[in-house]
Every structure is written in C-alpha cells, then in structure tokens.
C-alpha positions as CSV (number, residue, x, y, z in Angstrom):
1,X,-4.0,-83.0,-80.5
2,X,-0.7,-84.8,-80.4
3,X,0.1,-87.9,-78.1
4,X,1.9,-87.5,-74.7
5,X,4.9,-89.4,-74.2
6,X,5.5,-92.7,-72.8
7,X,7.1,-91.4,-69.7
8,X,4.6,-88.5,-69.1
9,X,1.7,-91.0,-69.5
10,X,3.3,-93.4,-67.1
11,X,3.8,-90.1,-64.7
12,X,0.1,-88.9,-64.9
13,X,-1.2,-92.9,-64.4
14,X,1.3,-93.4,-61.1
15,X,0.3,-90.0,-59.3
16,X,-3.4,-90.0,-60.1
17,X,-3.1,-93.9,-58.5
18,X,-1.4,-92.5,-55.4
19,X,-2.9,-89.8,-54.9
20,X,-6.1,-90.7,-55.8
21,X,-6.3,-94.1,-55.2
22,X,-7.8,-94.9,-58.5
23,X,-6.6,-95.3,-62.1
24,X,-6.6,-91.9,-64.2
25,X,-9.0,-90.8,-66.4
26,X,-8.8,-88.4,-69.5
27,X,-10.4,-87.1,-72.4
28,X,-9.9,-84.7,-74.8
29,X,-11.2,-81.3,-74.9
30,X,-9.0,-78.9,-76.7
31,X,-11.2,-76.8,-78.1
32,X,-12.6,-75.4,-75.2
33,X,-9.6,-73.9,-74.1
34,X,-7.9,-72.2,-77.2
35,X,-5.1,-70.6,-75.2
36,X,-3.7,-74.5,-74.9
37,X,-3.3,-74.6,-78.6
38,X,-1.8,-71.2,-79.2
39,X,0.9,-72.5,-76.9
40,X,1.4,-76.0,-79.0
41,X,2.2,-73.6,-81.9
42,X,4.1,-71.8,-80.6
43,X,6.1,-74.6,-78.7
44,X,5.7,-77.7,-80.7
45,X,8.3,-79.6,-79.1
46,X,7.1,-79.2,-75.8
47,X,4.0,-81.6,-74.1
48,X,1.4,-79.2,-73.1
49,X,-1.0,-81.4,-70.7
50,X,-4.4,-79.0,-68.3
51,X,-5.5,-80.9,-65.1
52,X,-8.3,-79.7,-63.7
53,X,-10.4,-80.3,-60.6
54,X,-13.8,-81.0,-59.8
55,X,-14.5,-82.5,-56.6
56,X,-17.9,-83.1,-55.2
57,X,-20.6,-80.7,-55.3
58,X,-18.4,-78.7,-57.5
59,X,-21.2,-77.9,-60.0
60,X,-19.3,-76.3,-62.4
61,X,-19.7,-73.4,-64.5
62,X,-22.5,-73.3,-62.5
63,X,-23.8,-69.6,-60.1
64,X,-22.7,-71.7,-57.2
65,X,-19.3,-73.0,-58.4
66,X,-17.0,-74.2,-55.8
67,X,-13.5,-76.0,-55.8
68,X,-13.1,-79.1,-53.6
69,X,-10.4,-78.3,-51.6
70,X,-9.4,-82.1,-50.6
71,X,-9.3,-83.0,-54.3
72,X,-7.4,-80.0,-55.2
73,X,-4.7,-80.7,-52.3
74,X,-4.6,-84.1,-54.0
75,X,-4.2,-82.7,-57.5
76,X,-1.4,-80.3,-56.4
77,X,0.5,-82.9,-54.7
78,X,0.4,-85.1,-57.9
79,X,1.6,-82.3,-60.6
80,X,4.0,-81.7,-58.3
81,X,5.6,-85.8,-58.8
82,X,4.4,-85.7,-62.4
83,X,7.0,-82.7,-62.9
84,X,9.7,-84.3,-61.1
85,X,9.3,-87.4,-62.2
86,X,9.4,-86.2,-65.7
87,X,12.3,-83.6,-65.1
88,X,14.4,-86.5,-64.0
C-alpha cells in the first residue's frame, strides 16, 4: 500500500476533526477488499483512499448489521470537503 499525499492526509485529518469532532483514525486493511487494489494497478497515479462507517451498535458483519445514520450523515458531509478540498 502506497502513502497518501500530504495534502490528502491534511484533507482527511481537517474534515474528520470537523465533522467529527475528534482527530482521525486509520489503519490499513487492504487485503480485505481486493477490488481496491485491482484499481491501484490499474490507476497507479491516482490516490485510492475507502472510508467506511460504523456507528454505534453497528455490529458489523454481524445478522443484525445496521448503519448509523448520524455517523454516516457526518461521513458524507466530510468526503464531500475532502474532494473539494483536494480538487482545488
């Protein structure tokens, strides 16, 4: 897995703080999602970053799986500065 810019990284940290109210967190995790690297090969100029949302009681994977809708507002409001932000 290849580093993220400076100026993505910077994005990412200021929305998550926004929106959030809290620093960011990440980790990586690549392999569960193979699709992710087809796409770095096939695009390897490109930064290829998955958010993902689990609020609480989100018990994923799980039989009663749910998304948190106030986290997910939240996350869609940040992608949404992290692109612009970035595209600028």
């Amino acid at each position: 897995m290849k580093e993220i810019s400076p100026k993505l990284s910077e994005s990412i940290a200021k929305s998550g703080e926004h929106f959030y109210g809290k620093p960011t967190g990440s980790y990586a995790i690549g392999g569960s999602i193979p699709f992710l690297s087809e796409l770095e090969k096939m695009y390897p100029n490109t930064e290829i970053v998955a958010f993902g949302v689990l609020g609480p009681g989100a018990n994923a994977h799980g039989p009663n799986e749910m998304i948190h809708l106030p986290y997910t507002r939240k996350l869609t409001c940040a992608l949404a500065h992290i692109v612009q932000s970035v595209a600028e």
